[in-house]
MIDOSE-1310 file (N, C-alpha, C; in nm, 2 decimals, decimal comma, always signed):
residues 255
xxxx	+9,18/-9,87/+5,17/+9,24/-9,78/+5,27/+9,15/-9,66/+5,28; +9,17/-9,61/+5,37/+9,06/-9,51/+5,43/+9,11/-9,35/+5,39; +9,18/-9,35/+5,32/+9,21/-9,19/+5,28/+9,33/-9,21/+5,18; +9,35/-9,12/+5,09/+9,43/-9,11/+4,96/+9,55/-9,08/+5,05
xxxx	+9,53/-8,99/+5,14/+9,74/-8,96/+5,23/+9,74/-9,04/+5,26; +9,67/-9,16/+5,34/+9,75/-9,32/+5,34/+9,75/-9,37/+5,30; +9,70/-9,40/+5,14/+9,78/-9,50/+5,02/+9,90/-9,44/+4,98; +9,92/-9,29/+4,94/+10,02/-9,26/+4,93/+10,14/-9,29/+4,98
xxxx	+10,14/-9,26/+5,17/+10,17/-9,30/+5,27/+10,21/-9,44/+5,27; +10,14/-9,50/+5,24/+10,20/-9,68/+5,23/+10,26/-9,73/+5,09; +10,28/-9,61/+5,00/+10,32/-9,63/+4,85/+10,50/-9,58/+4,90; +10,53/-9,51/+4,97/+10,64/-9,46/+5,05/+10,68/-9,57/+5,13
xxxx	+10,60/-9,63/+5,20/+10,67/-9,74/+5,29/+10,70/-9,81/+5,19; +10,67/-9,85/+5,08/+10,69/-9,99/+4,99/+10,84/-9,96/+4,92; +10,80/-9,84/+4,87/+10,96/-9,79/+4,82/+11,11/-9,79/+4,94; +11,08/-9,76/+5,07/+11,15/-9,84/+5,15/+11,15/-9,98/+5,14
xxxx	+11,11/-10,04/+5,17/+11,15/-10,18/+5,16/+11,19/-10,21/+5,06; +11,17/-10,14/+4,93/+11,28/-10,19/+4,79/+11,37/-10,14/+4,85; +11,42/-10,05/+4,88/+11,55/-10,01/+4,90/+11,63/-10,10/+5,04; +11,55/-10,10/+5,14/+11,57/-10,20/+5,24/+11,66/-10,32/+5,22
xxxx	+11,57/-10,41/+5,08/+11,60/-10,54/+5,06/+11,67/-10,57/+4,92; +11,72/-10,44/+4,88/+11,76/-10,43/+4,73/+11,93/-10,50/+4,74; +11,96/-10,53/+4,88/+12,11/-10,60/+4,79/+12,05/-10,75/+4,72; +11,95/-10,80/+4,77/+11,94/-10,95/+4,69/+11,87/-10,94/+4,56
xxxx	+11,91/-11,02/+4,44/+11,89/-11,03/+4,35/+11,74/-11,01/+4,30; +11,65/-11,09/+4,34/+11,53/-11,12/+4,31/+11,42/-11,04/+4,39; +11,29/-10,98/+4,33/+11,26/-10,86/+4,42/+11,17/-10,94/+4,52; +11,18/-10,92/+4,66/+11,11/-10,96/+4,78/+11,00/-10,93/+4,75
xxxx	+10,89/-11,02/+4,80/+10,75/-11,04/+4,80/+10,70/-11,09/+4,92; +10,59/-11,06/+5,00/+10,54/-11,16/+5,12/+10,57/-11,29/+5,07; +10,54/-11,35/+5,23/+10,54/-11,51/+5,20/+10,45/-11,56/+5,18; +10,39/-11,69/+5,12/+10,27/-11,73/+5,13/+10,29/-11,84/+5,18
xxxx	+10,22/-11,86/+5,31/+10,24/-11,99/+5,35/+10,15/-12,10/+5,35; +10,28/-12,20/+5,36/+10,20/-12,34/+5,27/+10,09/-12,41/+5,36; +10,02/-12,32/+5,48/+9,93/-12,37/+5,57/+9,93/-12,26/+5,66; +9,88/-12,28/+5,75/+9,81/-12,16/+5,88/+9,98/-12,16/+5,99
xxxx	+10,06/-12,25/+5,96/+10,19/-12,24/+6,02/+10,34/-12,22/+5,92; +10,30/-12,26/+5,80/+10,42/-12,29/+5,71/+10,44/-12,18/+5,62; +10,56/-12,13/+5,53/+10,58/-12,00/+5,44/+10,65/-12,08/+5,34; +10,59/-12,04/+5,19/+10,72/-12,06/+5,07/+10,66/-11,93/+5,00
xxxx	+10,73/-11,94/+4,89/+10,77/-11,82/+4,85/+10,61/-11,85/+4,74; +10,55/-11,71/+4,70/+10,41/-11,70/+4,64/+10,44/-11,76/+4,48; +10,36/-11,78/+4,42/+10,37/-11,82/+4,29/+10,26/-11,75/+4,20; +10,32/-11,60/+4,13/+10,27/-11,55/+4,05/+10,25/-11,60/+3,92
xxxx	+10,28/-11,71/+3,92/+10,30/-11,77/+3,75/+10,16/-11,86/+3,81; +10,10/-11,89/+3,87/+9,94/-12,02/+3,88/+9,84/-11,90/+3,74; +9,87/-12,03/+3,75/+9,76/-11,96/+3,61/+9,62/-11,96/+3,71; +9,56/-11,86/+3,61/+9,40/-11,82/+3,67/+9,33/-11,81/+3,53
xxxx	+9,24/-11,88/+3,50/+9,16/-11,86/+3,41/+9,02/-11,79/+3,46; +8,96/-11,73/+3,33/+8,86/-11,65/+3,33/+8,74/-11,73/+3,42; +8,74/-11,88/+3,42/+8,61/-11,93/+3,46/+8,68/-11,92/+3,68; +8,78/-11,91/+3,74/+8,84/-11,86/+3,84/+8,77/-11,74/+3,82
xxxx	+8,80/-11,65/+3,77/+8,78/-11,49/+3,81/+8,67/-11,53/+3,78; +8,58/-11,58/+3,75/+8,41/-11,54/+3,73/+8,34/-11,66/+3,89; +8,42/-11,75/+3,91/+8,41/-11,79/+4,07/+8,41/-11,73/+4,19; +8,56/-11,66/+4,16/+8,59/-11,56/+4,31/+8,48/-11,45/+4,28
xxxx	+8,44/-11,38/+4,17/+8,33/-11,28/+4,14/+8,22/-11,32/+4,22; +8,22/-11,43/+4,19/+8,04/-11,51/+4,23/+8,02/-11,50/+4,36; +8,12/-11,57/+4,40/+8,16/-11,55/+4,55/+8,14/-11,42/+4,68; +8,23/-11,35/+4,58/+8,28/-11,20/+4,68/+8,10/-11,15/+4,61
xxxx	+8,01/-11,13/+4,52/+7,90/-11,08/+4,53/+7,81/-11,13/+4,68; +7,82/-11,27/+4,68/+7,72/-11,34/+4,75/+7,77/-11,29/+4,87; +7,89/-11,33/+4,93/+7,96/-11,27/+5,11/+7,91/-11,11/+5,13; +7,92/-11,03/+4,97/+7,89/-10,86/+5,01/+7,75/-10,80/+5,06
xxxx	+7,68/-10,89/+5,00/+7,53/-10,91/+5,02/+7,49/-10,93/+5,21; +7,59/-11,04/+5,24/+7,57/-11,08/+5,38/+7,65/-10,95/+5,44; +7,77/-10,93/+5,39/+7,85/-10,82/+5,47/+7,76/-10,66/+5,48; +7,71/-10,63/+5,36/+7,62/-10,49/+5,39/+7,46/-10,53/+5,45
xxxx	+7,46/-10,66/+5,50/+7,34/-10,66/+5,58/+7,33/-10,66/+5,70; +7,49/-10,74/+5,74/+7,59/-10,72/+5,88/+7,58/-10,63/+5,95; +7,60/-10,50/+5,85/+7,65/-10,37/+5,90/+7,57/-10,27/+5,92; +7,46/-10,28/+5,85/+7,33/-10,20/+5,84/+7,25/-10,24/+5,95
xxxx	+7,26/-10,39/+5,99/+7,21/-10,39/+6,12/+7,28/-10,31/+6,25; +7,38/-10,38/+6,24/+7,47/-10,32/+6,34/+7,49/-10,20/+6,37; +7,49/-10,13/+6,27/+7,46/-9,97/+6,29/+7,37/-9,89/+6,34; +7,24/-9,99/+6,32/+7,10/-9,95/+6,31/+7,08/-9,95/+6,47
xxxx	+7,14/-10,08/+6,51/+7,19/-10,08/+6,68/+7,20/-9,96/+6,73; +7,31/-9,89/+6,65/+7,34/-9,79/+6,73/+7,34/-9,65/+6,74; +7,20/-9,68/+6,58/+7,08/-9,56/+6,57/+7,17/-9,45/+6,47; +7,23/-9,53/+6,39/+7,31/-9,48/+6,30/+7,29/-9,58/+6,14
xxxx	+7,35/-9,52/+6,04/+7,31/-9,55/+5,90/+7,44/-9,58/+5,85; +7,49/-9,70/+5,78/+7,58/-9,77/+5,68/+7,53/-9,72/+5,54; +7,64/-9,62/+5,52/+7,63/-9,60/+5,36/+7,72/-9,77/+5,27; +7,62/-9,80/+5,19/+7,71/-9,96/+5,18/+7,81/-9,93/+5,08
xxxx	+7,91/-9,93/+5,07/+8,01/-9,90/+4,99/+8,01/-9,97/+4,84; +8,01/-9,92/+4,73/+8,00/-10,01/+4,61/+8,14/-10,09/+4,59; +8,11/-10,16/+4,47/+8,25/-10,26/+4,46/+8,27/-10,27/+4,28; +8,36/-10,23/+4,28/+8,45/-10,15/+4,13/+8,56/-10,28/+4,09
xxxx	+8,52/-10,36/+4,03/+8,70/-10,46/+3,96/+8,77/-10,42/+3,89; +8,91/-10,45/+3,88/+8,95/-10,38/+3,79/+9,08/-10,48/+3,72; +9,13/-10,49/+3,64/+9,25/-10,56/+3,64/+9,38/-10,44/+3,56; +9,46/-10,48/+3,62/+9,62/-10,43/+3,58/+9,62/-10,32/+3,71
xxxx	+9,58/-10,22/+3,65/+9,56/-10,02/+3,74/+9,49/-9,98/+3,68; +9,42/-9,88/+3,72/+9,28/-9,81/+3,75/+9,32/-9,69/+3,82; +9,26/-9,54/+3,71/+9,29/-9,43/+3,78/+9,15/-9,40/+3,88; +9,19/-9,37/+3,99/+9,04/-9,37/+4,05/+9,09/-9,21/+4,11
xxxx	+8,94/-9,19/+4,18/+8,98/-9,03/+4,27/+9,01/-9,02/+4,39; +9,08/-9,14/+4,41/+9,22/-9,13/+4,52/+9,33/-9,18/+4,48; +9,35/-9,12/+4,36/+9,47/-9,21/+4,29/+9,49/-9,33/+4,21; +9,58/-9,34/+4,17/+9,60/-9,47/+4,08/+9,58/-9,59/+4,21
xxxx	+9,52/-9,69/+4,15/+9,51/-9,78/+4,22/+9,60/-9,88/+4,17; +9,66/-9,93/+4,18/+9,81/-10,06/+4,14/+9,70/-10,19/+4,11; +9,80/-10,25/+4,02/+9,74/-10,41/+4,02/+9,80/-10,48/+4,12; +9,73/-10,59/+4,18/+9,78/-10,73/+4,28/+9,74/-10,63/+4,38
xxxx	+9,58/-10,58/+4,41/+9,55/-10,51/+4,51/+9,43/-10,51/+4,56; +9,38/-10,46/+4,66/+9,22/-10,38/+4,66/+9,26/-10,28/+4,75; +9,19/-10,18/+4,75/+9,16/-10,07/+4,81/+9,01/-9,99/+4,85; +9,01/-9,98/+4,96/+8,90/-9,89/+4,98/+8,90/-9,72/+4,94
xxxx	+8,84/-9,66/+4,89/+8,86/-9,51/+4,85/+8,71/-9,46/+4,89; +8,75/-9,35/+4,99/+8,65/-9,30/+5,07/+8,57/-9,20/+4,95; +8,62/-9,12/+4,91/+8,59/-9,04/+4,83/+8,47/-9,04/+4,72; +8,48/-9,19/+4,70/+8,37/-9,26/+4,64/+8,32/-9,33/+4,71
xxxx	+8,34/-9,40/+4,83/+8,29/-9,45/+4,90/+8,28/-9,60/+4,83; +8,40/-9,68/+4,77/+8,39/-9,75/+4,67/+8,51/-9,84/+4,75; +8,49/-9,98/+4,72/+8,64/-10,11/+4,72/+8,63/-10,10/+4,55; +8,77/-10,11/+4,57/+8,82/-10,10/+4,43/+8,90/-10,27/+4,41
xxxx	+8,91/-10,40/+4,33/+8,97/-10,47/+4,37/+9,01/-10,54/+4,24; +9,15/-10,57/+4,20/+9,20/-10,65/+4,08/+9,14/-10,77/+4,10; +9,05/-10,84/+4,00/+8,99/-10,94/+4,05/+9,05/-11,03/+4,01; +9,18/-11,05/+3,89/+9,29/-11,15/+3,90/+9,34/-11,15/+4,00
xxxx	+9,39/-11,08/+4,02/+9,46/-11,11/+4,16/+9,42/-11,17/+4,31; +9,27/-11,12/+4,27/+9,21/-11,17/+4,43/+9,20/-11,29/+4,35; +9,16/-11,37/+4,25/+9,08/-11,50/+4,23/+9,25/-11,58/+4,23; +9,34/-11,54/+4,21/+9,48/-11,58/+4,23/+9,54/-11,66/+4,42
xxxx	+9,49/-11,54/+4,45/+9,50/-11,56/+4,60/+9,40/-11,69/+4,68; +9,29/-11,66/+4,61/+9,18/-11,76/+4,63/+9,25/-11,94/+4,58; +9,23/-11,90/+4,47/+9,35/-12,01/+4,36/+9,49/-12,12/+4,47; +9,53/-12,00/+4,50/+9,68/-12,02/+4,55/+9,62/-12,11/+4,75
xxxx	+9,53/-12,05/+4,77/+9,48/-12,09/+4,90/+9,44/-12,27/+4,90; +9,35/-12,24/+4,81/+9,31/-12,39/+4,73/+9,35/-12,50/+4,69; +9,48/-12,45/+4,68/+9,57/-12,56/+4,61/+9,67/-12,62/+4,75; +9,72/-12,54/+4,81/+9,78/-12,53/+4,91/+9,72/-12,62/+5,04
xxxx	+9,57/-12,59/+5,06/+9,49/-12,64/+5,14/+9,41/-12,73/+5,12; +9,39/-12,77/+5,02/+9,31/-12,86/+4,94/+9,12/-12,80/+4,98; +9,11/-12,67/+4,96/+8,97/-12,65/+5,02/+8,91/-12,58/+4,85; +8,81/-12,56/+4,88/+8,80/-12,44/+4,77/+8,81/-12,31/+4,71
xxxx	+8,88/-12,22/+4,87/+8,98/-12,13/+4,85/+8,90/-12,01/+4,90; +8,78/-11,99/+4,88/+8,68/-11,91/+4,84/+8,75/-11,79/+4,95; +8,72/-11,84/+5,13/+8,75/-11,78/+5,18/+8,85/-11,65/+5,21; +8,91/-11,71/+5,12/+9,07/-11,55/+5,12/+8,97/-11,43/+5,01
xxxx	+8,91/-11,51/+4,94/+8,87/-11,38/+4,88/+8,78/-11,29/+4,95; +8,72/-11,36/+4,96/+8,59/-11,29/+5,04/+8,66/-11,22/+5,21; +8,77/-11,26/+5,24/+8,79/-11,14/+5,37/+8,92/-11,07/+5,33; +8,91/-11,04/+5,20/+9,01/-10,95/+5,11/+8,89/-10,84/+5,10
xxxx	+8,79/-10,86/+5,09/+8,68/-10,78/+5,04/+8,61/-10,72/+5,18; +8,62/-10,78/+5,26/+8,57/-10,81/+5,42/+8,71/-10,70/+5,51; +8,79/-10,72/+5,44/+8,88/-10,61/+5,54/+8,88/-10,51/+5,49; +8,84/-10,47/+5,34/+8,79/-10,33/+5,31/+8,70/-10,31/+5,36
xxxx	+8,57/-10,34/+5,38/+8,45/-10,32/+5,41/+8,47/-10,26/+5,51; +8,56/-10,32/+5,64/+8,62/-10,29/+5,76/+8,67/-10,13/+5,75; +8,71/-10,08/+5,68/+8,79/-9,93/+5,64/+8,67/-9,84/+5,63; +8,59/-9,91/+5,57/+8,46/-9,81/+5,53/+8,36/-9,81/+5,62
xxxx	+8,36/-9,94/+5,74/+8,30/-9,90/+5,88/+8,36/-9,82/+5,99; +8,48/-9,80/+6,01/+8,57/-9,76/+6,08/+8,52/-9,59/+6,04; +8,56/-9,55/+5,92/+8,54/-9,45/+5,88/+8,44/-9,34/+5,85; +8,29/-9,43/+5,83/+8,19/-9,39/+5,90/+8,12/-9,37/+6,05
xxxx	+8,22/-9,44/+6,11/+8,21/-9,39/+6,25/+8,29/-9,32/+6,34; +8,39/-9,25/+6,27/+8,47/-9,15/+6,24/+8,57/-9,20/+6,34; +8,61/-9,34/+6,35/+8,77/-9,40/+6,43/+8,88/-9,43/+6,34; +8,87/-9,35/+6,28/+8,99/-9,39/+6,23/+9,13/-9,31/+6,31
xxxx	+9,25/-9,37/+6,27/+9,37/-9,35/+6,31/+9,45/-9,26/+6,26; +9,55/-9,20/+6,33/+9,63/-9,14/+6,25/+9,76/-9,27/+6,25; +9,78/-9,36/+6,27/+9,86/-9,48/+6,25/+9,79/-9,54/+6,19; +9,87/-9,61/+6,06/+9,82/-9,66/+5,95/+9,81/-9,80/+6,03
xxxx	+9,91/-9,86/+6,07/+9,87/-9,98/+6,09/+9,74/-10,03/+6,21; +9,73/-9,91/+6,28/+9,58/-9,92/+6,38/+9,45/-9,89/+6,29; +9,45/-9,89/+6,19/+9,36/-9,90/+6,10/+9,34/-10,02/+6,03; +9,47/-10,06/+6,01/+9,52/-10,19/+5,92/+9,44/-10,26/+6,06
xxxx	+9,49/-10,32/+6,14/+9,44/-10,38/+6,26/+9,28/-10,43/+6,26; +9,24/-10,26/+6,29/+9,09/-10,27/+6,31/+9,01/-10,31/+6,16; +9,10/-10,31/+6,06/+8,98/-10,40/+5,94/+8,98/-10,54/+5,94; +9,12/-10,55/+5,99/+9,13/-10,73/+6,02/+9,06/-10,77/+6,13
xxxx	+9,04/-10,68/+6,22/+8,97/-10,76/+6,34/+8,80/-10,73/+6,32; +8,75/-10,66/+6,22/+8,62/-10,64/+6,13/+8,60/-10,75/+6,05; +8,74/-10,79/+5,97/+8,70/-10,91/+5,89/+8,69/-11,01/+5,94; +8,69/-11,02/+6,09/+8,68/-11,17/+6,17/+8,55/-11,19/+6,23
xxxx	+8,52/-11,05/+6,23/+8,36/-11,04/+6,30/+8,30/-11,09/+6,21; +8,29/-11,09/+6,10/+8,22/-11,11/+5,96/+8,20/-11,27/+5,99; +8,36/-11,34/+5,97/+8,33/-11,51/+6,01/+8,26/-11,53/+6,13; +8,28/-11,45/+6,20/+8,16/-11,50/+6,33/+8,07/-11,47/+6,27
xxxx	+7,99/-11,36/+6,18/+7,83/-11,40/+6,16/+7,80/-11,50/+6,09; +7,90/-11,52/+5,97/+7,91/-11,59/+5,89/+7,91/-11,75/+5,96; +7,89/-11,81/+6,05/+7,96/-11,88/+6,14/+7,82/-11,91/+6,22; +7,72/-11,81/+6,30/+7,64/-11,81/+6,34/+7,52/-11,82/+6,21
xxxx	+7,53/-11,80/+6,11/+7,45/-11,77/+6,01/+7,42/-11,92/+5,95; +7,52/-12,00/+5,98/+7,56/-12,12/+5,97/+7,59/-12,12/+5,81; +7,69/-12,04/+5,75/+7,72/-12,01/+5,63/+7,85/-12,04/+5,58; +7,93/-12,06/+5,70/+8,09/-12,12/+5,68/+8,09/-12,27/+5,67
xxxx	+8,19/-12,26/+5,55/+8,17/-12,44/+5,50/+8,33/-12,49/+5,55; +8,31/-12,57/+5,55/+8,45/-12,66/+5,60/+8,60/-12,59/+5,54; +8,68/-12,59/+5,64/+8,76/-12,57/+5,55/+8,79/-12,36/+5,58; +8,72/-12,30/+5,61/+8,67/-12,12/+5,55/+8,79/-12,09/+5,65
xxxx	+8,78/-12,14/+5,78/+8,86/-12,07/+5,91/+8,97/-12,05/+5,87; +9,02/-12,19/+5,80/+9,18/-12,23/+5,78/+9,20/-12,10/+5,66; +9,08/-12,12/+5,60/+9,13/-12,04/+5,47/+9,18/-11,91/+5,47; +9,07/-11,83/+5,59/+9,08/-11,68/+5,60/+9,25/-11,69/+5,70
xxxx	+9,27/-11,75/+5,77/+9,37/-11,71/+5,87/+9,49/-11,74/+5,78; +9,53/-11,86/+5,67/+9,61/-11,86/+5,52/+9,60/-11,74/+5,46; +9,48/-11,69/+5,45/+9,52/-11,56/+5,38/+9,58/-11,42/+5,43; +9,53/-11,43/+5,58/+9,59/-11,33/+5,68/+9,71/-11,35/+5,69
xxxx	+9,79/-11,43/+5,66/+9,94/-11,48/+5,70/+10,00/-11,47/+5,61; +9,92/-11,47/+5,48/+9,99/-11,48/+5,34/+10,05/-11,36/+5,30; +9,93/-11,29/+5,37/+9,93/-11,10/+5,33/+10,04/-11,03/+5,45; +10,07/-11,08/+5,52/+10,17/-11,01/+5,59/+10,27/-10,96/+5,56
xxxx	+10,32/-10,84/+5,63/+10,40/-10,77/+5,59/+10,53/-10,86/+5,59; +10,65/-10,77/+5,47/+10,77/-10,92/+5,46/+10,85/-10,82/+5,54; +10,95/-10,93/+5,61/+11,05/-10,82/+5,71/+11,18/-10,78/+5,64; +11,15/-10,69/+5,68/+11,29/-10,59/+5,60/+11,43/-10,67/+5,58
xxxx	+11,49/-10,67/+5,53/+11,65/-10,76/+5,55/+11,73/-10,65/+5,60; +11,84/-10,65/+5,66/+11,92/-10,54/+5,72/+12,02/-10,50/+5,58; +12,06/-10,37/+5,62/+12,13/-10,31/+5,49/+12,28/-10,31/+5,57; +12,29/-10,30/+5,68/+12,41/-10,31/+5,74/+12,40/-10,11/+5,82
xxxx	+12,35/-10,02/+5,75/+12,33/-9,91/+5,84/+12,23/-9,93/+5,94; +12,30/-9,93/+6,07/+12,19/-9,96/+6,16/+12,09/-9,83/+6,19; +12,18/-9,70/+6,17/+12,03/-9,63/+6,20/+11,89/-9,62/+6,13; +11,91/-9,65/+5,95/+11,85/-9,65/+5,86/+11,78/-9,77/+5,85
xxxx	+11,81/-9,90/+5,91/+11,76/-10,02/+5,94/+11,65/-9,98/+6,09; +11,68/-9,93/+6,14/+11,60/-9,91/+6,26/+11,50/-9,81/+6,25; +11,50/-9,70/+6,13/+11,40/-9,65/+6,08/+11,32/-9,67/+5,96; +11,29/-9,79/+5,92/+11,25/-9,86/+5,83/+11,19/-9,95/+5,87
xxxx	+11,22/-10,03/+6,01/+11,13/-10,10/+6,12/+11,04/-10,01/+6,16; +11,09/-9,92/+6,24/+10,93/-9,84/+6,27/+10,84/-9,82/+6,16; +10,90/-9,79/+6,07/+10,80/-9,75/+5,97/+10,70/-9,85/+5,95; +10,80/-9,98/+5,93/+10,68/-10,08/+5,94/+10,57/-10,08/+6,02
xxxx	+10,65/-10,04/+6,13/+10,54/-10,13/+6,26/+10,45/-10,01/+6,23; +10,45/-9,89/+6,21/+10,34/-9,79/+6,22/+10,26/-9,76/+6,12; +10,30/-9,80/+5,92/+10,24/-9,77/+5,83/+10,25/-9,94/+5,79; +10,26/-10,05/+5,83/+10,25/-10,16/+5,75/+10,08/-10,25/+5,78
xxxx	+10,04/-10,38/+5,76/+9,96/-10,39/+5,76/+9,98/-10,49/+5,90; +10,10/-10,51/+5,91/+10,13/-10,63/+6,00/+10,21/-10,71/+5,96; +10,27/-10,78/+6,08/+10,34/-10,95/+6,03/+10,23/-11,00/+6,04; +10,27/-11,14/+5,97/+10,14/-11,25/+5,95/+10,10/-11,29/+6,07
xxxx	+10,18/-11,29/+6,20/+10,14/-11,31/+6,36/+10,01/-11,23/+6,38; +10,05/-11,08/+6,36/+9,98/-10,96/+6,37/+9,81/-10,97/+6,33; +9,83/-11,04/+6,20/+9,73/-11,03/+6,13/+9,63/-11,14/+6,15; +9,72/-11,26/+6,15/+9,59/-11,37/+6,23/+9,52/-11,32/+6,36
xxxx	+9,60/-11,27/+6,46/+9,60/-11,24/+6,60/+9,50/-11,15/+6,59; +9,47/-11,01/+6,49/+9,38/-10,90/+6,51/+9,23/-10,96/+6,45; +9,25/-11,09/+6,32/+9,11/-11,16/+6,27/+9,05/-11,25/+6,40; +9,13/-11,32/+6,47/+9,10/-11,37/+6,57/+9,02/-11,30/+6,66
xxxx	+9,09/-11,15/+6,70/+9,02/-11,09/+6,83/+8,87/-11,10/+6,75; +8,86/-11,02/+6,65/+8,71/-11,00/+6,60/+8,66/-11,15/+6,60; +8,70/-11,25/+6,56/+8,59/-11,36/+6,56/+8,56/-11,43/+6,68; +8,66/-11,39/+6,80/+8,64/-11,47/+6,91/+8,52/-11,35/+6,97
xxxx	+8,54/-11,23/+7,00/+8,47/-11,11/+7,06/+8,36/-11,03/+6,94; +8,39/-11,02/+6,88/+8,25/-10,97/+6,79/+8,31/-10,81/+6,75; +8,24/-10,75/+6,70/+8,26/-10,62/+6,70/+8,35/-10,51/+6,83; +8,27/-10,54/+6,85/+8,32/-10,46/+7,06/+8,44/-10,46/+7,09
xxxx	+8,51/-10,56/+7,01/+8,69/-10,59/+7,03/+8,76/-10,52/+6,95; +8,70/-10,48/+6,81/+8,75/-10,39/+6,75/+8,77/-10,26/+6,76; +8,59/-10,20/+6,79/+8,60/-10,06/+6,74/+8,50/-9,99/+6,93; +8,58/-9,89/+6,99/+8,50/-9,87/+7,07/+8,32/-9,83/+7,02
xxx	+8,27/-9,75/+6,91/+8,13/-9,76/+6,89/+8,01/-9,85/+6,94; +8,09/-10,02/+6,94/+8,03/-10,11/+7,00/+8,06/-10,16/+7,09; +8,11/-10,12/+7,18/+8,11/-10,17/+7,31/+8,02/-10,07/+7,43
């Protein structure tokens, strides 16, 4: 995320939605669904072994390579310079200088100009894709890492939003651009499309459940719609714009 007031800012929307969805027993989580159309509930118990986290590592190095060479060109286009953002793992939490960073996360933090990313958790998500889809998963990681990157181009070219979720947006439709180079590069392996748009769906925002106060239900929707990342509609729909249109679809600088 592109500034410390909006992780805070989205650390506030989360605390609504506990409170939102707190009459049911069990604490709500996104859905993860069982394909590019289907949802069941996520399974934090898949085991991940160390030789996983040292795959999805291997991985998200080799895509970041391609991603800060993406961007450096692209920039260069337009007679401007990509500072390449470094990449920090962490597992559990991590105090960084835009705050504690949570585990089951990644974050962009400008400040350092750094993705910060629990690499259990991303090689989890990877894991969880794989099994699901029968592919080798790789994909979710790598545009987990691909929609930060997105924050840190946006940001450098000074579009960012004062709406969290038009930020959220434009990194997803950055991480689609990516599969298009990736795609033209002839670098996408069978299987990558299904993967990234599973993971966009997976990561969708979960919908509030009603508390029965309608005015406090109705401002707990907006909040979504303005500080969330998206429903999983949202989120395929904004990776799409970027990989059908390129850059240009995203961010006015390129067009």
């Amino acid at each position: 995320m592109h500034t410390f007031a909006r992780w805070a800012r989205q650390s506030g929307l989360a605390l609504m939605l506990t409170l939102a969805t707190a009459g049911t027993a069990a604490a709500v989580q996104p859905s993860i669904p069982t394909g590019p159309t289907g949802a069941s509930s996520p399974d934090v118990a898949l085991t991940v072994t160390e030789q996983d986290v040292a795959a999805s590592n291997a991985k998200i190095s080799q895509a970041f390579g391609a991603l800060a060479q993406m961007w450096t060109e692209d920039f260069n286009a337009l007679g401007a310079s990509f500072t390449v953002p470094s990449l920090a793992r962490y597992r559990g939490a991590v105090r960084t200088s835009c705050g504690v960073m949570p585990a089951n996360n990644a974050l962009y933090c400008p400040t350092r100009n750094a993705i910060y990313f629990d690499e259990v958790f991303v090689a989890r998500q990877a894991k969880n894709a794989a099994r699901e889809l029968g592919t080798d998963g790789d994909m979710v990681a790598v545009g987990i890492i691909a929609h930060e990157v997105g924050h840190a181009v946006a940001a450098q070219l000074g579009e960012d939003s004062r709406v969290p979720y038009e930020n959220e947006a434009t990194a997803d439709c950055l991480s689609g651009v990516f599969a298009q180079y990736a795609g033209k590069k002839g670098q996408l392996e069978k299987g990558d499309l299904e993967e990234a748009f599973f993971g966009m769906a997976a990561a969708g925002d979960p919908t509030p459940q009603p508390t029965g106060n309608p005015r406090y239900d109705a401002r707990v929707i907006r909040m979504v719609s303005l500080m969330g990342h998206g429903t999983r509609e949202q989120r395929m729909s904004n990776f799409k714009a970027g990989y059908d249109g390129g850059a240009g679809a995203c961010l006015e600088s390129f067009r």
